[in-house]
Each structure stands twice: as structure tokens, then as C-alpha cells.
C-alpha positions in Angstrom: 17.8 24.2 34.5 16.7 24.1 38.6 15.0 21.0 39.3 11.7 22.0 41.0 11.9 19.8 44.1 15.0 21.6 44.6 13.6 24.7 45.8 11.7 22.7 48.3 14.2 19.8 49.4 17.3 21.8 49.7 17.8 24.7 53.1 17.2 28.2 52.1 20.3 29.5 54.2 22.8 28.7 56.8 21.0 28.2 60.5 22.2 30.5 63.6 21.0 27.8 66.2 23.4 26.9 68.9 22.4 24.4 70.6 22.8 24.9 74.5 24.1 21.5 75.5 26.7 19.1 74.3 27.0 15.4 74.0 29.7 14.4 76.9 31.1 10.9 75.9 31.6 9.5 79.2 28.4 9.7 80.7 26.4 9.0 77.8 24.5 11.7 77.9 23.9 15.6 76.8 24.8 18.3 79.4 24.4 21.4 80.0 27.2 24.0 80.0 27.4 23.8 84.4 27.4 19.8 84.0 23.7 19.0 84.7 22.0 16.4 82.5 20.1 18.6 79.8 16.9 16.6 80.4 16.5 18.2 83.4 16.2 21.5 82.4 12.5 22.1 81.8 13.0 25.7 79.4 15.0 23.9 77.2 12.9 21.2 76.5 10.2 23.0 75.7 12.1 25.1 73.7 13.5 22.1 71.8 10.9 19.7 71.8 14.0 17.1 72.6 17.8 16.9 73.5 18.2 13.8 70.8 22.1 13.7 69.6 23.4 11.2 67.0 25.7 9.5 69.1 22.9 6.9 70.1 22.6 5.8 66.2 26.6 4.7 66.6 27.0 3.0 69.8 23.7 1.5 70.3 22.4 -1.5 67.9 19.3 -1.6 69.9 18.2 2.1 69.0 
């Protein structure tokens, strides 16, 4: 037997979203594919909302 919160808590299916930026270690920061800081590409941040990555959570007690 299923639990019922299952149905709810658990993804339907596997996600096809690629993110279009990547978190570059050295500057501390997430770029774009040409370099550019992704913050500063305005489509993108309306499209996402936000550029957060979880490299903040590890190298940052103040986060």
C-alpha cells in the first residue's frame, strides 16, 4: 500500500531543465556560458526568478 502523501511529496517525472549558467569556483560566482556574471543577464532572471546555487550553504557559515 502507497502512502497518500506520497503522491503529493514525491516528483512526478524526471525534469528537462538545464540550467544556462554554471557555478565557477574561483570567482565565487554563477556565469554564464561567454564568462559574464549571470546576474547580469536580465532574461534570465526573470525567467528564473534567481541564479541561487548550493555552493553558498558550504563555504559560507554566515549564509
Amino acid at each position: 500500500m502507497r502512502p497518500f502523501t506520497l503522491n503529493y511529496a514525491l516528483p512526478s517525472g524526471g525534469s528537462t531543465v538545464v540550467t544556462p549558467y554554471r557555478f565557477d569556483e574561483s570567482l565565487q560566482l554563477n556565469v554564464l556560458p561567454d564568462g559574464r556574471p549571470a546576474v547580469s543577464d536580465p532574461a534570465l532572471l526573470l525567467a528564473a526568478g534567481t541564479t541561487t546555487s548550493t555552493a553558498g550553504s558550504q563555504t559560507h557559515f554566515d549564509d
